[in-house]
C-alpha positions as CSV (number, residue, x, y, z in Angstrom):
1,X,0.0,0.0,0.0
2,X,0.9,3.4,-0.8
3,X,0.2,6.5,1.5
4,X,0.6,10.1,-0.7
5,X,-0.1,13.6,1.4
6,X,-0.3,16.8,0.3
7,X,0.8,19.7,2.3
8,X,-1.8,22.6,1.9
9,X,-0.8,25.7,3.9
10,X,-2.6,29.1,3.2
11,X,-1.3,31.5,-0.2
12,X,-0.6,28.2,-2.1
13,X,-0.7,27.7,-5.7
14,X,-3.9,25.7,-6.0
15,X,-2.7,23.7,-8.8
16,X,0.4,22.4,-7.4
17,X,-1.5,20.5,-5.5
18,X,-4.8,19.6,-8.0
19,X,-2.8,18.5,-11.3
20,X,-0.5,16.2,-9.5
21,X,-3.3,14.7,-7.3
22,X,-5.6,14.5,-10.3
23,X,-2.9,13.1,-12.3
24,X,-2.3,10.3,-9.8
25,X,-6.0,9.5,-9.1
26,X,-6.3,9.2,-13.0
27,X,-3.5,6.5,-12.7
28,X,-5.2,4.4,-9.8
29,X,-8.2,4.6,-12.4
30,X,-6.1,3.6,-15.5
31,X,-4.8,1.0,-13.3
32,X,-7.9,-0.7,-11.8
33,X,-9.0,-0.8,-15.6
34,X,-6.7,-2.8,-16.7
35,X,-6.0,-5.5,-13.6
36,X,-8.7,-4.8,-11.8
37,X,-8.0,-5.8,-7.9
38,X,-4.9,-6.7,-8.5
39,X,-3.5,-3.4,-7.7
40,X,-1.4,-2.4,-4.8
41,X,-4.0,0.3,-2.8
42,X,-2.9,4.3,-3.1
43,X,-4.3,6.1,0.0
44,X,-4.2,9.8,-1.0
45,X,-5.2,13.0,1.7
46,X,-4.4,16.2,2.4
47,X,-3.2,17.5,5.8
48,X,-2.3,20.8,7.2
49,X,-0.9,22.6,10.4
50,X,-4.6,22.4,11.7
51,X,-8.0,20.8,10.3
52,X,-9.5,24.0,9.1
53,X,-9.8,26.0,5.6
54,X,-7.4,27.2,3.7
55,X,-6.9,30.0,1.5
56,X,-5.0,29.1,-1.5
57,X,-3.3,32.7,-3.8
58,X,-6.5,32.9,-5.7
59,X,-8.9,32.7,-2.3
60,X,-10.1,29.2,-3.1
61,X,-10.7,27.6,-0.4
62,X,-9.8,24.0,0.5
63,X,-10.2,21.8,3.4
64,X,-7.2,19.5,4.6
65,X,-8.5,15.8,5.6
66,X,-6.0,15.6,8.8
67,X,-3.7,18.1,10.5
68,X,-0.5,16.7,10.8
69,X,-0.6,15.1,14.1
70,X,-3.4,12.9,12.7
71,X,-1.6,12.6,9.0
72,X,0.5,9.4,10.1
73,X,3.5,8.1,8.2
74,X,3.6,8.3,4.0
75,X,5.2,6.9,1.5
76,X,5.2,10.5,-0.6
77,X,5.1,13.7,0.4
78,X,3.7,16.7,-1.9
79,X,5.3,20.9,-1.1
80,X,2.7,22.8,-2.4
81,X,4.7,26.5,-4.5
82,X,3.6,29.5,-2.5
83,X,2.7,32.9,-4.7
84,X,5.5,35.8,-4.1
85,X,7.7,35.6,-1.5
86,X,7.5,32.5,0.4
87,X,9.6,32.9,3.7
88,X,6.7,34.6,5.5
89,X,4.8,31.5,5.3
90,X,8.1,29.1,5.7
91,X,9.2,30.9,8.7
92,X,6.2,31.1,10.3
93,X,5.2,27.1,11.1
94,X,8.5,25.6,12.9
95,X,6.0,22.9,13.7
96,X,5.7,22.0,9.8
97,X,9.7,21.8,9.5
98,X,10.2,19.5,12.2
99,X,7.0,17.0,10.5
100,X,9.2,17.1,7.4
101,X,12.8,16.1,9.3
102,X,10.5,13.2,11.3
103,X,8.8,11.9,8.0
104,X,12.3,12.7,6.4
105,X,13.8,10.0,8.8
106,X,11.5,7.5,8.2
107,X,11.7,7.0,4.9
108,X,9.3,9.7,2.9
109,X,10.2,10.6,-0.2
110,X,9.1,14.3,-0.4
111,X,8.5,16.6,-3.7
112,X,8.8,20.3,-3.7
113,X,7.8,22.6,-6.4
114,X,8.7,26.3,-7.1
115,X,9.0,28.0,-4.1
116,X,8.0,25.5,-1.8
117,X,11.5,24.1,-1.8
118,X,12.0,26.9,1.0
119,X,10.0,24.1,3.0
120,X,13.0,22.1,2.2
121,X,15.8,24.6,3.0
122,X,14.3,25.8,6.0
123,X,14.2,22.4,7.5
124,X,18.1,22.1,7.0
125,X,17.4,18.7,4.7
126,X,18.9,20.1,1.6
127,X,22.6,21.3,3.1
128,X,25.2,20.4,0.9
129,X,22.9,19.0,-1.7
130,X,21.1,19.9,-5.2
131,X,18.0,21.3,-5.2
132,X,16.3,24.0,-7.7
133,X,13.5,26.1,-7.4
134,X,11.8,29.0,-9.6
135,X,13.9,31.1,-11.5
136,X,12.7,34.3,-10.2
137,X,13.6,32.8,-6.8
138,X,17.4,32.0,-7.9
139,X,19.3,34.7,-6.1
140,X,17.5,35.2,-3.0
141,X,17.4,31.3,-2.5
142,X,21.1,31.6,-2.8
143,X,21.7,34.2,-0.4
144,X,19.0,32.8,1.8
145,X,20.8,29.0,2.1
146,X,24.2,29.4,0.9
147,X,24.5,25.4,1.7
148,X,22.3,24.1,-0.9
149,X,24.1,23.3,-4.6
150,X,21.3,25.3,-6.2
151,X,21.4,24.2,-9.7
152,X,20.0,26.8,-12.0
153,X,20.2,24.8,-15.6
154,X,17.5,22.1,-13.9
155,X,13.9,21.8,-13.7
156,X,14.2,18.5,-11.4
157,X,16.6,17.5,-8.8
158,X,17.1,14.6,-6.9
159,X,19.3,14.0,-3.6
160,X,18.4,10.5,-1.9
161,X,14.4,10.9,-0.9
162,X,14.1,14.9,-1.7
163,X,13.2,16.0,-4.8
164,X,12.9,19.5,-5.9
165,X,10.9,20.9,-9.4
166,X,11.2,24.4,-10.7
167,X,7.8,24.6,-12.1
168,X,4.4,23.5,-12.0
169,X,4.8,21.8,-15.1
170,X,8.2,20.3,-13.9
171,X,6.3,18.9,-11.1
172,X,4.1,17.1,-13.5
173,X,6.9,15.5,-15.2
174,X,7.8,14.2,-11.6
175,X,4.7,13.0,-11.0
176,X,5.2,11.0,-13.5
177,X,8.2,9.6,-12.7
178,X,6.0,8.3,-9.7
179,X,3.3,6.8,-11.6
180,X,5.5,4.6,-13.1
181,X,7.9,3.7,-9.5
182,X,3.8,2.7,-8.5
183,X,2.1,1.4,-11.5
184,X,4.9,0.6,-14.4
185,X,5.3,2.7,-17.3
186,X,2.3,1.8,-19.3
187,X,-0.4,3.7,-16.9
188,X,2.7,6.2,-16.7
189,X,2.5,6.6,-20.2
190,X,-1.1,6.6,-20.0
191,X,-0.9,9.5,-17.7
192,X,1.6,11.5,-19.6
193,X,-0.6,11.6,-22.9
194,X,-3.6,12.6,-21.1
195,X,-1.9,15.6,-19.1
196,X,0.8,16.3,-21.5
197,X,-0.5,17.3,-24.5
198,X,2.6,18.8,-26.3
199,X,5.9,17.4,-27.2
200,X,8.2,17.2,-24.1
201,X,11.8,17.1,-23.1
202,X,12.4,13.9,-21.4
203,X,12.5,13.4,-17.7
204,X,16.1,12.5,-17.7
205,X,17.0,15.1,-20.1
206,X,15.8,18.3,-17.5
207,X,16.6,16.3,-14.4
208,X,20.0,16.3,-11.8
209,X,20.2,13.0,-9.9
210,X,22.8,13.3,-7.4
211,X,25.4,10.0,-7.6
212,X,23.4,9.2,-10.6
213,X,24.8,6.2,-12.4
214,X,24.3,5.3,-16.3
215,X,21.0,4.2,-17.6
216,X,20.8,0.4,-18.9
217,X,17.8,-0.6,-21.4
218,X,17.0,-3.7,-18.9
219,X,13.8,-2.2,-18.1
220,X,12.5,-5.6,-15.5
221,X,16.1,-4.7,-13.6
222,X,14.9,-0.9,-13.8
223,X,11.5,-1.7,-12.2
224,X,13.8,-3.3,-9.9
225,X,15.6,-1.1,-8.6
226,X,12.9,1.0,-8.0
227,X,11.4,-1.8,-5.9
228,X,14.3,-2.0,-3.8
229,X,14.9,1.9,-3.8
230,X,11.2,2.3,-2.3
231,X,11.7,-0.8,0.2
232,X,15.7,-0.5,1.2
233,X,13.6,0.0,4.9
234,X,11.7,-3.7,4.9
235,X,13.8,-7.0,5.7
236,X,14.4,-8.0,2.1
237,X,15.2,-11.2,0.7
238,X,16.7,-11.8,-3.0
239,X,14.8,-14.8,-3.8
240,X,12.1,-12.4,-3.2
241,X,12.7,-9.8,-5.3
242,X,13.5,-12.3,-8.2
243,X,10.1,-14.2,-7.9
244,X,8.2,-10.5,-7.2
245,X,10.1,-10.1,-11.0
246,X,9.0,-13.7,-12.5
247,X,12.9,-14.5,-12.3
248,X,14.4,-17.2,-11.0
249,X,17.2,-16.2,-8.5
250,X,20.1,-17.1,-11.0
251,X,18.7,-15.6,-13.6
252,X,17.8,-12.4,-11.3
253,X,21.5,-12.0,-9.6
254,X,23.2,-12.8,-13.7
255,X,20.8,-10.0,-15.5
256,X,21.1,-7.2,-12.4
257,X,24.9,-7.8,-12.5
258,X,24.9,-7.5,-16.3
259,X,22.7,-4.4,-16.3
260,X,24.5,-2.2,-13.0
261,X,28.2,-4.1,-12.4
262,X,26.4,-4.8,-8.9
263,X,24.5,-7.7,-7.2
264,X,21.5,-6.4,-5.7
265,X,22.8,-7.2,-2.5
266,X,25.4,-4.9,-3.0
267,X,22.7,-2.4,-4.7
268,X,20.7,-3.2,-1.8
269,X,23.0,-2.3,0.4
270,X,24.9,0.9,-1.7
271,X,21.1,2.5,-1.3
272,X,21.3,1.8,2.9
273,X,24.5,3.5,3.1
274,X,23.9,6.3,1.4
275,X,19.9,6.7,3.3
276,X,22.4,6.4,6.3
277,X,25.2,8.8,5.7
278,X,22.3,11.7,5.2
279,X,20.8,10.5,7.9
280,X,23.9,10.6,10.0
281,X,24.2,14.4,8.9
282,X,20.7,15.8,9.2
283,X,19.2,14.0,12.3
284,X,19.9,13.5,16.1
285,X,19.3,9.6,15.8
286,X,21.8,7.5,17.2
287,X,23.6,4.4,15.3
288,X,21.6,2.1,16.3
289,X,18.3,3.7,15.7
290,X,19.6,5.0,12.0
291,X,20.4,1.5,11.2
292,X,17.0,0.3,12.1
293,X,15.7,3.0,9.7
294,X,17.6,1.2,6.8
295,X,16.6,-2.4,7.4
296,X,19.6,-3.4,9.6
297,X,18.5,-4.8,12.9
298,X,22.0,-5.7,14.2
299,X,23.7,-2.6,14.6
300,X,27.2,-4.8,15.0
301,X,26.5,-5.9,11.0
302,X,25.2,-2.5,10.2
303,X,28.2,-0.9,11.7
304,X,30.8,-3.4,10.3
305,X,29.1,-3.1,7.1
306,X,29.4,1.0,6.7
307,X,33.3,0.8,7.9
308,X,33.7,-1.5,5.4
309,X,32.5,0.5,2.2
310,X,33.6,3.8,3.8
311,X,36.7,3.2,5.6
312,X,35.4,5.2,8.9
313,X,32.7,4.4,11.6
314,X,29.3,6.0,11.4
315,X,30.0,7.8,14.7
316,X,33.4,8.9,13.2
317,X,31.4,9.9,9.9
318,X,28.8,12.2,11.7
319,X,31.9,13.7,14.0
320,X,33.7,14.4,10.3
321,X,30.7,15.6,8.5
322,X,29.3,17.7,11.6
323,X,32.5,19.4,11.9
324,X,32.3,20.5,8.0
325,X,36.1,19.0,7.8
326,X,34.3,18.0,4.5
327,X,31.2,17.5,2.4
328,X,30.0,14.8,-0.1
329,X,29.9,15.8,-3.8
């Protein structure tokens, strides 16, 4: 099951929230159409600071299902833009920023558009990495969080769960991009016709992944990684994945190898490290509670593990990386 909420907070624009949630109820639809109940559930709400209307730019009105106390954990996290200058609103709800560092650290993967990357910023989860926002916004962003790597030539950037769109129509793209993590790429597709009338740049083409790595055509190994990208959290097993796939597990291991250099254990575990090392950074959990956030119950493996691949202890890392000796590219 997947859990989607969309921030609404008041002098919003309206349809950074509509299009993308009308985009993904249109894929559920698409989806139940052509397997019927065999498709995984999509629980989508809205939540705000408190249960009552809001005003979006234009004075519509809408009504948030939950405040966030009630909104509960999610798998996907919409940042409404706000209209003009934004750090009025931003500034004004500490309570909002320390939801996103919470959902943050376990395991959200959270979408801002335009100006509501200042969400983002504010919160301290985009120091030291990419992240755009709307061009009008460029300088003032930059003087206002000199840490971010603000990166002006894209309309999408990605650093591990946060991504960041410079426009409403960037933010469609994204969305997407989700469809298909969810449903595949035929309701994707589906989706993209429907709200996409005119001839697009790719997604890939507009887009900064941070420690991106070089696309294969293996599209089953694609899907994935996706899988294991959205579930590095659960206990996973290999033999698992592979049957999820229709693969047996020899087949599985030989095509994932051929398509990334990588076993997916090592995948598997190349995605932990790098959930941990931000988590490390941004948060105030300790080892052992970090490594339960990526799947590793014994923090003795999970510790042993991280030393291994980066030559220094987790509680050595966050002393380095606290200390600003260094940052990660």
């Amino acid at each position: 099951m997947h859990k989607i909420t969309f921030l609404l907070c008041d002098n919003m624009l309206a349809t950074s929230t509509t299009l993308p949630f009308e985009m993904l109820r249109a894929a559920e639809s698409a989806a139940r159409g052509r397997s019927g109940r065999n498709v995984e559930p999509v629980i989508i709400q809205t939540t705000a600071i408190a249960k009552i209307p809001i005003k979006t730019s234009v004075g519509f009105i809408l009504m948030p299902d939950t405040s966030l106390e009630e909104a509960g954990k999610s798998d996907i996290i919409y940042l409404p833009a706000l209209w003009r200058n934004p750090r009025p609103i931003v500034k004004k709800h500490p309570e909002l920023l320390e939801w996103l560092r919470k959902a943050y650290e376990n395991g959200a993967m959270i979408s801002a558009v335009g100006t509501g990357t200042c969400f983002l910023a504010e919160a301290g989860l985009l120091d030291d990495k990419p992240a755009t926002t709307h061009w009008h916004y460029f300088d003032q962003f930059q003087r206002d969080y000199p840490r971010v790597k603000l990166k002006r030539q894209y309309f999408i950037t990605q650093a591990t769960n946060l991504y960041c769109s410079a426009s409403v129509n960037a933010m469609a793209d994204l969305t997407v991009h989700f469809v298909k993590r969810i449903y595949g790429q035929g309701i994707a597709s589906f989706v993209e016709r429907n709200f996409s009338h005119e001839i697009r740049r790719s997604y890939e083409k507009t887009s900064y992944f941070e420690g991106s790595t070089k696309q294969h055509p293996d599209e089953d190994i694609v899907q994935a990684q996706i899988w294991l990208q959205d579930n590095y959290h659960r206990q996973i097993k290999v033999s698992e994945v592979a049957s999820r796939f229709d693969m047996s597990i020899r087949s599985f291991n030989r095509r994932f190898k051929n398509a990334t250099a990588q076993s997916p254990l090592q995948y598997l575990q190349q995605v932990r490290i790098e959930i941990a090392k931000d988590l490390l950074q941004t948060s105030n959990l300790n080892v052992s509670e970090v490594a339960d956030k990526i799947g590793y119950q014994d923090v003795g493996y999970f510790t042993a593990l991280f030393t291994k691949l980066l030559a220094t202890s987790p509680r050595e890392y966050r002393a380095t990386v606290r200390a600003k000796l260094f940052t990660a590219d």
